[in-house]
N, C-alpha and C positions, 0 to 999 in steps of 0.2 A: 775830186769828189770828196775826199775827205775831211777837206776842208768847212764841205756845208753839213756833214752829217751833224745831227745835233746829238751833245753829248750828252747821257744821265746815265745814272746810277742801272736804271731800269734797262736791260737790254732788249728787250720790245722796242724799244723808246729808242735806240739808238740808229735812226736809220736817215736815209736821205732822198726824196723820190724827184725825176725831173719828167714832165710830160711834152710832147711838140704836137698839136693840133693843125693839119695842115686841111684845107679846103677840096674835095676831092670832085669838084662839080665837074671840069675841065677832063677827068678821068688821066691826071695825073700819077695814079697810081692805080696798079691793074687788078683790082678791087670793084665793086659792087656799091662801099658804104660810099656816101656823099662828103662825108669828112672821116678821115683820118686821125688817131692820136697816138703816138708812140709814147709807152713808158720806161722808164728805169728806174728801178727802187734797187737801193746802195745801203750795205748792213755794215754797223762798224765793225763787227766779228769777222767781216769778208766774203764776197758772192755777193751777186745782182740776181736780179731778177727783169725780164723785161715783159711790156703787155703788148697788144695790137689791140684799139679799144676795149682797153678792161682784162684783154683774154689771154693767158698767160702765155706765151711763144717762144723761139730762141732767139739772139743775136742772129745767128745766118738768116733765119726768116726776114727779119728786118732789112739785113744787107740785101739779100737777093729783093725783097718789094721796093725797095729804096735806089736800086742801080739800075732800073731803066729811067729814071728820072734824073741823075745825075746831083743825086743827096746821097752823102754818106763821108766817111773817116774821111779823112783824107784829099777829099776833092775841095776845087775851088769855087763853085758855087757858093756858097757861105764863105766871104772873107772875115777873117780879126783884122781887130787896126793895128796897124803897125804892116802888115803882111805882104799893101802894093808894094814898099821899098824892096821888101825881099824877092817880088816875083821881079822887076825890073833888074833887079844885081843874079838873077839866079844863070845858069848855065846852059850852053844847048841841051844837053842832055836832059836837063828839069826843064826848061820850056818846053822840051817836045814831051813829056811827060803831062805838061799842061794843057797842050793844043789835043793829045789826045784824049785826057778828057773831057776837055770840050768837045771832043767828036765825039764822043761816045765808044773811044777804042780801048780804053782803061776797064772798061769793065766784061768785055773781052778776052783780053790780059789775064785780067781777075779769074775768070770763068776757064781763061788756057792754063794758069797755074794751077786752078784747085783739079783740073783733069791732071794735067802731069801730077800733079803729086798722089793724085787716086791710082793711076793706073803705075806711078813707082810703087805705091802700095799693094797693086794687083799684079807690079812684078816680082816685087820682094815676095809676095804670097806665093804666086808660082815658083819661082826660084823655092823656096820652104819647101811648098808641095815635089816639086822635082826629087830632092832630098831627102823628101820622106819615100818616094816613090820607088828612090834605090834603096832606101833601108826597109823597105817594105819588100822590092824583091830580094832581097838578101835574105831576109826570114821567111821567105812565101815556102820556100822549100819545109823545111822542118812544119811551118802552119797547117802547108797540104798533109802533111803525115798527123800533124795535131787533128787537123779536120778529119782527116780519114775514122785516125782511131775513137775523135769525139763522136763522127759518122756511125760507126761500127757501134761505141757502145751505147750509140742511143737506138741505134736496130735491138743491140741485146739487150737493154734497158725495157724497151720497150716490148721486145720478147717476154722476157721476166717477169713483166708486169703483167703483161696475158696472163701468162700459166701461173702467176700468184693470183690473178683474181679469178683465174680457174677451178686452181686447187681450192683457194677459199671459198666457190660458189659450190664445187665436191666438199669438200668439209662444211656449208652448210648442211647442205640437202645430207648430209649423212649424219649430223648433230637432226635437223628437222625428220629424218625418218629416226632414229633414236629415241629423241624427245615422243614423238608419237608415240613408236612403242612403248618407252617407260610410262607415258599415258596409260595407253591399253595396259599395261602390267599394272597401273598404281587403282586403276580404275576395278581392276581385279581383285587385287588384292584390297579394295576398299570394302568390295561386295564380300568377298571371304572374310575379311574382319568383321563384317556386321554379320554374318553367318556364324562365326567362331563365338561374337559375342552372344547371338542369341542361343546357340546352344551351351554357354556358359551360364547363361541366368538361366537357361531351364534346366541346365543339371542343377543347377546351384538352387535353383528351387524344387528340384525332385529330392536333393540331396535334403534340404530344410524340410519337406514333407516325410521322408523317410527318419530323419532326427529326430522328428517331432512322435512319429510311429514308434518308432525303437524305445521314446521316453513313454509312449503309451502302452505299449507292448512292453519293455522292461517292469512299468508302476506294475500292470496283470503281473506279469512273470514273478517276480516279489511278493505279492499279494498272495500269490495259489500256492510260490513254494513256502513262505510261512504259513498258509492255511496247513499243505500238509506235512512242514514241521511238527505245528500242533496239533494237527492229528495223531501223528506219529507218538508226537510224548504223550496225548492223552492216553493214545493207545494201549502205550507200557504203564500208564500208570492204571488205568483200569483192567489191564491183566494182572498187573502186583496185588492192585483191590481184591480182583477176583480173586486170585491165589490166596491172600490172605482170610475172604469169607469163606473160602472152600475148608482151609483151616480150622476156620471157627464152627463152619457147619458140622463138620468131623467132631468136634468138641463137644459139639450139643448132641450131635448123634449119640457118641458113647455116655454122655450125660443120662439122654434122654432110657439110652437100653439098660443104661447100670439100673437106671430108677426102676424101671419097668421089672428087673428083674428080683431087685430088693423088694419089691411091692408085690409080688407075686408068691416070692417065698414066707413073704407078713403071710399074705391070706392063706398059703398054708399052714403056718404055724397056728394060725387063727383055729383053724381046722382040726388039729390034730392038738388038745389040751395036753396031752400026756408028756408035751416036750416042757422042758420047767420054762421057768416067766424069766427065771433068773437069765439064762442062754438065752432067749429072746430079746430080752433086753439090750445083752451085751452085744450081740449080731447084728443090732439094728442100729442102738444108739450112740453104740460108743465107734466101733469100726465105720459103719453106714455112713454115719452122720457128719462123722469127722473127714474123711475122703470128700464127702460131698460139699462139706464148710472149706476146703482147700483148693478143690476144682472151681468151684464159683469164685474164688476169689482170685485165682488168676486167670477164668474168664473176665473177670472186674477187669486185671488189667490188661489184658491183650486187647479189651474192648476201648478203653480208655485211648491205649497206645494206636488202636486200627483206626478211633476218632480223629486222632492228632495228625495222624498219617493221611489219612482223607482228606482234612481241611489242605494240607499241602500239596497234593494233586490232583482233588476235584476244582474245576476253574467255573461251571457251568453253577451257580446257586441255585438255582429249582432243585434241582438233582442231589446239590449239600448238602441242604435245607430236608430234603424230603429221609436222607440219607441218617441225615445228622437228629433228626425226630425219630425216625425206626432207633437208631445205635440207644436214643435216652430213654426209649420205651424199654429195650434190653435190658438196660445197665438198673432200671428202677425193679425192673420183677426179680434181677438177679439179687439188688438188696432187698428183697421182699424178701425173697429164697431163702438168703443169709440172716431174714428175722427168723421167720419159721423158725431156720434149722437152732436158732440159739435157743428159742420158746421151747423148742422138744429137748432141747441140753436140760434147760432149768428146767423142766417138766418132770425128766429124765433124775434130777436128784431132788426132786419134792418127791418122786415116787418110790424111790431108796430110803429117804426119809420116814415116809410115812407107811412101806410096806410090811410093820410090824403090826399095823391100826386097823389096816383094811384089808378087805376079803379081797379074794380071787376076783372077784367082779367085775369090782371095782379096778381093778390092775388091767383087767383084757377090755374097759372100757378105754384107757387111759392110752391103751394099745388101741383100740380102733382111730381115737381122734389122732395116734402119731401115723397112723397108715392114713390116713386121710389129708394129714398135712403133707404127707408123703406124692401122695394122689395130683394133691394141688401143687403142688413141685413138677411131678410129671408133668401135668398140665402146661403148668409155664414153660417147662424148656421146650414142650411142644409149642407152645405158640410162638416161642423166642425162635424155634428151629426153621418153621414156615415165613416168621420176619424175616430170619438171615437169607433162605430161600428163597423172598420175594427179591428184598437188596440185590442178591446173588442173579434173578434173571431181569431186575430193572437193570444192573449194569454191562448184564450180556447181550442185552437190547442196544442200552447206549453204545457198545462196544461196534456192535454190527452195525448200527448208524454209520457209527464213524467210518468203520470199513465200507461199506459203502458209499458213502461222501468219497473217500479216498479213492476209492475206483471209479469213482467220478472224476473227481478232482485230476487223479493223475493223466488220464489222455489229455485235459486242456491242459494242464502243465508241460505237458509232451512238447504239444501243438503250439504253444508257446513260445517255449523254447526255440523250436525250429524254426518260428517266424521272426524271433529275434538271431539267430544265426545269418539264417535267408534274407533279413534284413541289412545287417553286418556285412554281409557278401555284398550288396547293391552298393554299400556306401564304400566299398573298398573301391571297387569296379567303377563307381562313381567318380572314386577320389583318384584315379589313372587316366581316367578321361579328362579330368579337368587339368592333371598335368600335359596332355597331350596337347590339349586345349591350346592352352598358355602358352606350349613351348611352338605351336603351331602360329600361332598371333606374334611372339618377338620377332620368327623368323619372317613372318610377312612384313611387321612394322622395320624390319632393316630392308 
């Protein structure tokens, strides 16, 4: 067959097929189809392939549909030439080889050899199996022990496996009763934390409305104890006032009785001609006059001084104002005073001067108009005396005001007070709750 393969390059290409179409009317061959065709396709690489019409098969299929017919390898049905001379020279033992198959005994033969050789093959196999049969009882001992104990621990295996997925169905259900509970607990503690918070924003906003009181309550409490700060220093400063007019009114008092009394003893000297002009004179205008030009003039300035003083602790102006008009009405009659008494000085030496010229008359005239200026001196320190008198019960007024206001004032300062105290208390008491608060809410958030 190698012969006809055809060679190329192309190993696809390299092959050789032969077909035999044999006519199957006769039922030559113990088949169905009406013609037969046998293939063999031949690869230069090596390996056939055979068909039975087209259909891929083996060699033995071939053999065995081909050997009741008396077709196949080896038979003489199909001679080569050359071949009668060989059957003719061949041996008994090859004729008989021939005659049988022409009987049809050769494939027979065929069919006793491939049994003998199957059933040498199914004795060799029993012989193997025997072999193994004793090397298998030889280990069956130690396998029954192996068996046992793989026996054994697949009872305990599978014991073990119970009680682990025992244990495991107990360790659920006791994680699933757990789990519930920390449910129930977390579901508690969710309610208590929205509990804890709400009472958090209502402290915290009692605490804010309290703050907010305390800054309302603290502005009053501010407010009323400077109210009665400055009550307090007006207080002292219109007792000093006072103090001080009480002073001045003593001033004008003994002003007022000196005058009264030098004016008194004028009109008796008036009275009584037989005292000389000369002693009258001296008694009245020189002594008199000059104590009285001395006292006015430090009423000038104690009044001056009580003005300056006033402007610095009256705060109220109506009351300055009205204060500070009385003091300039004073201070204007007291230089009046102070004209006067100089007018009766130079009066006093025109009439030394001139009491060589003129009568007696004329001298106790000169003496009426100095008792008359005299008079009108009286006069003013009386009206300056009932001014500072007035001064004196306008500021004992104002005085009592204030004391008044202040006893007002001080129970709501009290009452204040203790509501900024009382308030203080709430937000302390407040600010402990809110600690409790909080440290109640971490321990639930853990």
């Amino acid at each position: 067959m190698g012969d006809v393969i055809f060679k190329s390059k192309n190993e696809e290409m390299g092959i050789a097929e032969v077909s035999l179409m044999f006519d199957n009317s006769t039922k030559l061959f113990n088949t169905e189809f009406r013609e037969v065709k046998f293939t063999r396709r031949v690869f230069m690489r090596g390996g056939s392939e055979y068909f039975i019409n087209s259909s891929p098969c083996r060699l033995i299929d071939i053999q065995e549909l081909t050997a009741d017919s008396g077709i196949g390898k080896g038979l003489n049905i199909i001679i080569n030439q050359g071949q009668i001379n060989e059957i003719a020279v061949l041996k008994p033992i090859e004729r008989k080889a021939i005659i049988e198959e022409v009987l049809g005994i050769s494939k027979h033969k065929n069919r006793r050899d491939k049994s003998l050789s199957k059933l040498q093959k199914v004795k060799n196999d029993i012989d193997r199996i025997d072999d193994l049969m004793e090397e298998i009882k030889r280990t069956m001992d130690p396998l029954e022990i192996e068996a046992k104990r793989a026996q054994k621990h697949a009872e305990i295996f599978n014991l073990l496996k119970d009680e682990e997925i025992s244990l495991f169905i107990a360790h659920l259900n006791h994680l699933n009763n757990e789990w519930e509970s920390e449910n129930e607990s977390y579901r508690k503690n969710k309610d208590e934390l929205k509990e804890i918070a709400s009472k958090i924003l209502s402290a915290e906003k009692e605490k804010n409305d309290l703050l907010k009181l305390i800054d309302k309550e603290q502005s009053e409490y501010e407010f009323w104890k400077n109210k009665i700060d400055w009550f307090n220093s007006e207080k002292n400063g219109l007792e000093s006032i006072i103090a001080l007019i009480e002073s001045k009114k003593s001033v004008f008092s003994t002003l007022y009785n000196m005058l009264d009394l030098k004016f008194t003893s004028s009109m008796e000297n008036i009275k009584e001609p037989q005292v000389p002009l000369e002693k009258g004179r001296n008694g009245i205008d020189i002594s008199s006059l000059q104590r009285i030009s001395n006292g006015l003039k430090r009423i000038d300035g104690l009044l001056l001084k009580f003005l300056e003083n006033l402007k610095k602790t009256l705060k109220d102006k109506n009351i300055f104002c009205y204060v500070e008009n009385e003091g300039n009405l004073i201070i204007e009659e007291i230089k009046k005073l102070y004209k006067i008494i100089e007018t009766s000085q130079r009066g006093k030496d025109e009439v030394s001067k001139k009491e060589s010229q003129k009568g007696n008359e004329k001298k106790i005239d000169n003496f009426k108009k100095r008792l008359d200026r005299i008079r009108i001196i009286k006069n003013i320190c009386m009206t300056n005396l009932e001014r500072s008198r007035k001064i004196h019960s306008i500021l004992n007024g104002y005085l009592s005001v204030s004391e008044g206001i202040k006893n007002k004032l001080y129970p709501e300062f009290e009452r204040r007070s203790s509501l900024v105290s009382g308030s203080q208390d709430k937000i302390n008491e407040l600010g402990s709750r809110l600690n409790k608060l909080s440290i109640s809410r971490a321990n639930s958030g853990l």
